[in-house]
N, C-alpha and C positions, 0 to 999 in steps of 0.2 A: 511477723509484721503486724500492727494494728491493720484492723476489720476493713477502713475505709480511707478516705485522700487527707492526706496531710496538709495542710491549707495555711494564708497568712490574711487576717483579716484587717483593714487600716479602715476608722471610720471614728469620726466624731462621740463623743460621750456626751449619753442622752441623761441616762438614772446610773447610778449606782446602787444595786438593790443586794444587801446583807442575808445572810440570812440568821433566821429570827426565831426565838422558842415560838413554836406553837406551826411551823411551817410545815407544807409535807414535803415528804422525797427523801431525798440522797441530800447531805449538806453541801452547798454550792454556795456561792459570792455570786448575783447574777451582774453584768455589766451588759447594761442597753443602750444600742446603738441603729443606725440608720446604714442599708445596705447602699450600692447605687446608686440603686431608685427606688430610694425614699423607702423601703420596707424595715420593720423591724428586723435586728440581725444581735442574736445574745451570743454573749462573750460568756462561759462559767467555768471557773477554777475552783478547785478542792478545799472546803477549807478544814475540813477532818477525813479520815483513812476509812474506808471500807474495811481495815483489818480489822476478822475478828482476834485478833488477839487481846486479851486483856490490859488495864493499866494504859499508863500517856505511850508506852510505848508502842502498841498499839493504835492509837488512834487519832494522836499527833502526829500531824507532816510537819516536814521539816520547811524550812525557806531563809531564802537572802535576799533583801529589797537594795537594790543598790539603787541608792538615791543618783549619782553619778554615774552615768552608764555611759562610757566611753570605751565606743570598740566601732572597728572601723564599717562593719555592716550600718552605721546609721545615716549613715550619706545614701547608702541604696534604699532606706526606709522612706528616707522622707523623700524620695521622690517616683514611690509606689504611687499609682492612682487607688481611689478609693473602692473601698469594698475589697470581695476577695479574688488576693490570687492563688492560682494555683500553680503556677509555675515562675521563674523568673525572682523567685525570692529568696531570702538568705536562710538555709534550712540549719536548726541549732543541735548540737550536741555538747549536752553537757561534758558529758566524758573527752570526748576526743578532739573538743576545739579548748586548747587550756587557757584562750585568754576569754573566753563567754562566761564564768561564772567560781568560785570558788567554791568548792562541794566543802574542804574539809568548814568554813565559815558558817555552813548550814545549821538551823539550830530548831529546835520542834518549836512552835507557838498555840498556844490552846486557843478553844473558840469560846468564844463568851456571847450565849444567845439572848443573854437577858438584859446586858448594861455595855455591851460593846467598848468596854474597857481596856487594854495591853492585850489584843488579841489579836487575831488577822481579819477581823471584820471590822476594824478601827485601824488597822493599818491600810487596808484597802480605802476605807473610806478617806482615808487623807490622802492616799495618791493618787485617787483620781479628782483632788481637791473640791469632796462635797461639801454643801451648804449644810452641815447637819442641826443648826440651830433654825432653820423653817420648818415648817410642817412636810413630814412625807406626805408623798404623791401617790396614791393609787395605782399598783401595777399588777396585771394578771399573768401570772408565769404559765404557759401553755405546757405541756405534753403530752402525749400520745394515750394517756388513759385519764389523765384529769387537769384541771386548773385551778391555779391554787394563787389568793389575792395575799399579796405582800404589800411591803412600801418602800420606796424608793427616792432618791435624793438627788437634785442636780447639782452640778458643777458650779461654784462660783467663776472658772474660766473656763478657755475654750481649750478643749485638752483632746488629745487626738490619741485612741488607741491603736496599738497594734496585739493582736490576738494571735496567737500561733498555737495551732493546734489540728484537732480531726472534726468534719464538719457533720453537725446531724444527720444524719438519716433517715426516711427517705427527702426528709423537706428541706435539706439545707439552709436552713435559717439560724444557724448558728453554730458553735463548735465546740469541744470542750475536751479533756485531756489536756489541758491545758500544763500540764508537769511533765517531772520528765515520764520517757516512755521507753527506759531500757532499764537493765539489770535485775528485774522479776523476776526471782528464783524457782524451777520446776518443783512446786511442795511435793514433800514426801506423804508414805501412806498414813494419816492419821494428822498430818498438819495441819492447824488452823489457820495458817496463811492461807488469803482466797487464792485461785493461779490466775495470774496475769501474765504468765509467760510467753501468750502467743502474742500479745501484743510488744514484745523486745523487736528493737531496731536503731540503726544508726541514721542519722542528721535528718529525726523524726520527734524531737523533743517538745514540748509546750513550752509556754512565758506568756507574761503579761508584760506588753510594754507600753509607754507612754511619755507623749511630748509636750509638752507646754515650753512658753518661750521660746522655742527652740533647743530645748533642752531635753532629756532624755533619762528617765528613770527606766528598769526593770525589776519585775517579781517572777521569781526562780523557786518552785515548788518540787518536794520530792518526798518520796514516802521512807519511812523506816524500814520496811521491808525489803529495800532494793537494794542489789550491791553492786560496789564498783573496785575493780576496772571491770569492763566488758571489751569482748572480743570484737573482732567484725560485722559480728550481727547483731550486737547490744546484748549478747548473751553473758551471766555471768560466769566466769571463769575458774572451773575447778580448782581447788588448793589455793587460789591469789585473791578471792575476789571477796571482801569484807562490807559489814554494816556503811553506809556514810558515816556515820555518827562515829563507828569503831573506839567505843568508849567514851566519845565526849559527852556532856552535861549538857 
């Protein structure tokens, strides 16, 4: 099982902040939003793989933005209260609920830190319907060893996230695993795949999702290293259990 609580976070979009050449850290998308009471509360999804393995295959995740997102959990969505919960809400697996997303559909998409052109930091930026033609905004991404000054972009509407995911540590102020979080295979002696195995588990999955109108988009993220089916505990499956991808382009 992942380290800490599985959580669903529903709260207004503040910034939509890319990331960007010249940023530090781990590569994230940050999504900024207001908890409760009024505190900052960030949303970050993957938008390149921690694997080291060489090549896109390697270090492109995979994803599927369904612009249309109809599944019957969004009637319990929208009448979550704001901020997070942690209990009482619809917990996703990709694997084992077949009508939440379509794995074989997934497809890698690169990140482009310099022109945010046909990549997932330009597909982000359009579902959470930013203004990208104003000037960014000044944001400072906090954590635990440093702060690092980005830029961020607001919404031209009123668009309401839902964050599903694992929530920071020790300061819960936000969440991130935001993909899935099963089918990490136990590397062997010598493999460059990092181990993410102890974080395998069932209807513990990440999404980004989001409402405008009334309506209901989600983004579905998952790594090339993971395979599917998984058993009962999001483990993958001796002899059955293949790439997503399993040769697609």
């Amino acid at each position: 099982m992942a380290r800490n609580e599985y959580v669903l976070f529903k709260g207004k979009v503040r910034l939509g902040v890319p990331f960007l050449a010249g940023y530090k850290g781990d590569p994230h998308y940050v999504i900024v939003s207001d908890d409760a009471n009024g505190k900052e509360f960030r949303i970050v999804t993957n938008v390149k793989s921690d694997s080291s393995l060489t090549g896109p295959a390697g270090y492109l995740v995979l994803y599927l933005w369904n612009q249309y997102f109809d599944h019957p959990m969004t009637a319990d969505l929208a009448k979550l209260p704001a901020g997070v919960s942690m209990s009482g809400f619809p917990k996703l697996d990709y694997v084992h609920d077949t009508r939440l997303v379509d794995l074989s559909a997934m497809r890698p998409i690169p990140l482009d830190t310099e022109h945010e052109q046909n990549d997932i930091n330009a597909l982000l930026d359009e579902m959470l319907q930013l203004d990208m033609s104003a000037d960014g905004v000044d944001f400072v991404y906090p954590t635990p060893s440093y702060k690092d000054h980005r830029l961020g972009w607001k919404p031209t509407k009123d668009v309401t996230v839902y964050g599903f995911g694992f929530l920071f540590e020790p300061a819960k102020d936000g969440l991130h695993e935001t993909h899935m979080n099963q089918g990490n295979p136990k590397p062997g002696n010598g493999s460059q795949v990092k181990d993410h195995s102890n974080e395998n588990g069932v209807f513990q999955d990440g999404a980004v999702m989001i409402e405008v109108d009334g309506k209901f988009q989600a983004l579905f993220v998952a790594f090339q290293t993971q395979l599917v089916p998984t058993d009962n505990r999001g483990r993958p499956i001796p002899g059955q259990s293949h790439p997503i991808l399993d040769g697609k382009a």
